[in-house]
C-alpha positions in Angstrom: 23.7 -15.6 -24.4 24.2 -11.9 -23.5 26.0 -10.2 -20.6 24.1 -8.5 -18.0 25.0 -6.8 -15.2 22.7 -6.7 -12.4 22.4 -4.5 -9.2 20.5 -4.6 -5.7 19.7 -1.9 -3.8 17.9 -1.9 -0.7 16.6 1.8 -0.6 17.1 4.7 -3.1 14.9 8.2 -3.6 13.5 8.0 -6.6 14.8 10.8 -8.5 18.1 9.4 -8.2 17.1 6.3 -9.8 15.5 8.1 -12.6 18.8 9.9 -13.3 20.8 6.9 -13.4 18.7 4.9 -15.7 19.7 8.3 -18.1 22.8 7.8 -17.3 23.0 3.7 -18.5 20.7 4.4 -21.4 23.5 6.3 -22.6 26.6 4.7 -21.6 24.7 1.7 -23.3 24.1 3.2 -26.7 27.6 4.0 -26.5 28.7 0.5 -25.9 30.6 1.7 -22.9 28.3 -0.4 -20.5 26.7 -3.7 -20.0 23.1 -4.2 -20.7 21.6 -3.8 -16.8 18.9 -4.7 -14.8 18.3 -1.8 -11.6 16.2 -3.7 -8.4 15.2 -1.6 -6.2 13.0 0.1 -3.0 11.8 3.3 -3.2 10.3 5.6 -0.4 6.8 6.9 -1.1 6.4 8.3 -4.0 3.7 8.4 -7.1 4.5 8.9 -10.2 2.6 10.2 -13.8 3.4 8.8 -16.9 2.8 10.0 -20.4 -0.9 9.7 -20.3 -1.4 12.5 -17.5 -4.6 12.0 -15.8 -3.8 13.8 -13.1 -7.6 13.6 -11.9 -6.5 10.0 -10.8 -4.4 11.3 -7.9 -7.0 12.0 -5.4 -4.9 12.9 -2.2 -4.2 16.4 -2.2 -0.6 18.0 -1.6 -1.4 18.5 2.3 -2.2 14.8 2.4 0.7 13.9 0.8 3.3 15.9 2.5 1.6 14.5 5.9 2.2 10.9 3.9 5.7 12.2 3.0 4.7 11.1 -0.7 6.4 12.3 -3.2 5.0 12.9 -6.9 7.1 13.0 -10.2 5.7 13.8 -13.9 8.1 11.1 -16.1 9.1 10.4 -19.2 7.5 6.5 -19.2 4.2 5.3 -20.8 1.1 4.8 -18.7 -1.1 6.7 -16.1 -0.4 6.9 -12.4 1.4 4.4 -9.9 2.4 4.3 -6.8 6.3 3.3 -5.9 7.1 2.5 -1.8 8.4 0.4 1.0 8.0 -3.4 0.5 7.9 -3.0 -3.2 10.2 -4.6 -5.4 10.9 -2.3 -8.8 12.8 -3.4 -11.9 14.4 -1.1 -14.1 15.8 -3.5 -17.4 18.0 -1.3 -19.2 18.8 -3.6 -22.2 19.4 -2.8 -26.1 16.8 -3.7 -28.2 18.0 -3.9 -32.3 16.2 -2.2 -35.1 15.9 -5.4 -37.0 13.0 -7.6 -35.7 11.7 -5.2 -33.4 9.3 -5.8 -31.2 7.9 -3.2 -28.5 5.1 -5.4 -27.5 7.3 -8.5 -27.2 9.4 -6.7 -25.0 6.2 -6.0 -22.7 5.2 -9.5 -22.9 8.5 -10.3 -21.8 8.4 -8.4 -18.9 5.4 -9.9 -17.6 6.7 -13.5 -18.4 9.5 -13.0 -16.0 6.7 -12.2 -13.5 4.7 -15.1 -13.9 7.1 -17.3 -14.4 8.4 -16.1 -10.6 5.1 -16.6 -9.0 4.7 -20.0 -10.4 7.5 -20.7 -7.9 5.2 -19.8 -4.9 2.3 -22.1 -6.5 0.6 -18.6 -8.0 -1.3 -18.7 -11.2 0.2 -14.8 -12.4 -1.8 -14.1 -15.8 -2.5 -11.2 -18.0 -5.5 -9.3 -18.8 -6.0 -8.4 -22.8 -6.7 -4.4 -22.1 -4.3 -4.3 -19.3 -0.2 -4.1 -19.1 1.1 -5.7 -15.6 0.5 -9.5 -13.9 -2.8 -9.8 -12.1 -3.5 -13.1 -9.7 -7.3 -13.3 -10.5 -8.7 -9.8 -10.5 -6.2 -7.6 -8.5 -3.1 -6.7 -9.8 0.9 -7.8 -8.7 2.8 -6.2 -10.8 2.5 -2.9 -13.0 4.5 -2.1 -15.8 5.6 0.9 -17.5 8.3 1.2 -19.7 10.1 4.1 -22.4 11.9 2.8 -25.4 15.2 5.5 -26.0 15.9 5.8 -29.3 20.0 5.6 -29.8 22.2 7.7 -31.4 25.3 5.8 -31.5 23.6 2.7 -33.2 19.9 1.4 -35.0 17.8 1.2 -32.0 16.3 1.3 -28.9 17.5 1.4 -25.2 14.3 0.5 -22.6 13.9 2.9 -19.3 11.6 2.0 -16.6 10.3 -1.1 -16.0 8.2 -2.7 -13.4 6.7 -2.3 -9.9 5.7 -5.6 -7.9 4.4 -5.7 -5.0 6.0 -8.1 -2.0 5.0 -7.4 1.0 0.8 -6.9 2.3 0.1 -3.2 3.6 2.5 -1.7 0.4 0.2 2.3 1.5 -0.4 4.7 -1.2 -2.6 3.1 -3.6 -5.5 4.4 -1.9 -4.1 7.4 -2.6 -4.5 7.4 -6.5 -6.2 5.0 -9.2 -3.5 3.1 -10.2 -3.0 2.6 -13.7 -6.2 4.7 -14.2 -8.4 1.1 -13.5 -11.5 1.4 -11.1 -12.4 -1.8 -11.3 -9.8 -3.9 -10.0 -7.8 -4.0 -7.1 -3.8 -4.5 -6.0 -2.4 -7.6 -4.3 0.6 -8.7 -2.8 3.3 -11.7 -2.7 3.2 -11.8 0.9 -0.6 -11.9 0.6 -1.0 -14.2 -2.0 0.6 -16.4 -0.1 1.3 -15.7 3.3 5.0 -16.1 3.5 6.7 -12.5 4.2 10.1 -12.7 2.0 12.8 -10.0 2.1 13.4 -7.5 -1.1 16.7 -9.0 -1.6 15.4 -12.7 -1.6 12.6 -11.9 -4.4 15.5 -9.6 -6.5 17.9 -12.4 -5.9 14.1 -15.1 -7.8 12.9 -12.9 -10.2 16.6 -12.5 -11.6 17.6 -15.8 -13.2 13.5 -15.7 -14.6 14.6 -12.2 -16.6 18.1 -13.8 -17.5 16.3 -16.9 -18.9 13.5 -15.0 -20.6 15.7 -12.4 -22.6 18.3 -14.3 -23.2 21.0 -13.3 -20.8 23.9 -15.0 -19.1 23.0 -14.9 -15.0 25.4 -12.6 -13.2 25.4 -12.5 -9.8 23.7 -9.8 -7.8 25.6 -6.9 -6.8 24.4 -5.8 -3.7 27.5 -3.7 -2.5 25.8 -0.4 -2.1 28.8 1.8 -3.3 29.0 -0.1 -6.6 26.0 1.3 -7.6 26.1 4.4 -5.9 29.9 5.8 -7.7 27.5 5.5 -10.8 24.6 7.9 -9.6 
């Protein structure tokens, strides 16, 4: 079992997040750091991954300053998503070995955690073959995008990004884009999959020992002490 250090935080812009996940990418090449696992709230804000459509965000930059929506063009796979209040997002930043490699795994993985989570609430989480994320029939939970850092202190890769699932109904913004680039299917919530309203903290605090158990980690406790995380931004 690995070590893993893992942080709450209840609210943080999302540029800052961005640079800290640079900032444990590296420390973890270098060995200097724990492997880590980021939850967190953002405030509004969409952001374009490296397929740039940006056709797919249909609200215009009056709309969105009126929103107070923010919009970021990142370094991460996949089209456009929405990040905002009631939204739980994971950022794994964990070492993945050149031997046995497996990006796809890893993705897998992810959405294993997921499911695994909402089997706790009596929700049936799958997968759709053309589609990263968890979906609960036809709408979608949780999206997923993800960038594999190539090391240079050791045969490798660091992961960046991570996931996006929605807890509470009324998560505003998606109508604002296509998420993901799909017009066919919709976004759901915890909350309205099963109409219990849980806190951020309470779903970072389930989904955790689900990640521990699926990649292999020892379960740390939950550091929610805001300026434990914050000395490292």
């Amino acid at each position: 079992m690995k070590p893993l250090q893992a942080f709450y935080h209840p609210r943080m812009e999302y540029e800052a997040a961005w640079n800290l996940q640079k900032q444990f990418v590296k420390a973890i090449d270098r060995q200097e750091e724990a492997e880590t696992l980021l939850l967190l709230e953002h405030p509004p804000t969409y952001t374009i991954g490296a397929d740039k459509h940006p056709e797919h965000l249909l609200w215009d930059e009056e709309e969105r300053n009126r929103r107070g929506i923010s919009v970021f063009q990142i370094d991460r796979g996949g089209d456009i998503t929405y990040h905002g209040p009631g939204q739980l997002v994971g950022y794994p930043l964990v070492y993945l070995d050149a031997q046995g490699l497996d990006l796809h795994g890893y993705l897998r993985n992810l959405e294993q955690a997921v499911i695994d989570y909402l089997q706790e609430f009596g929700i049936e989480g799958s997968r759709k073959e053309e589609y990263t994320g968890v979906w609960v029939g036809d709408v979608k939970i949780c999206a997923i995008g993800v960038k594999f850092n190539k090391c240079r202190h050791r045969r490798g890769f660091v992961t960046s990004h991570g996931f996006a699932f929605n807890i509470h109904k009324g998560v505003d913004g998606f109508q604002g884009i296509i998420p993901c680039g799909i017009t066919e299917y919709g976004v759901t919530s915890l909350e309205e999959c099963t109409g219990r309203r849980i806190s951020l903290k309470e779903a970072a605090e389930g989904i955790l020992p689900h990640f521990c158990r699926v990649f292999g980690f020892e379960q740390p406790g939950l550091l929610t002490e805001r300026s434990v995380i914050e000395a490292k931004e």
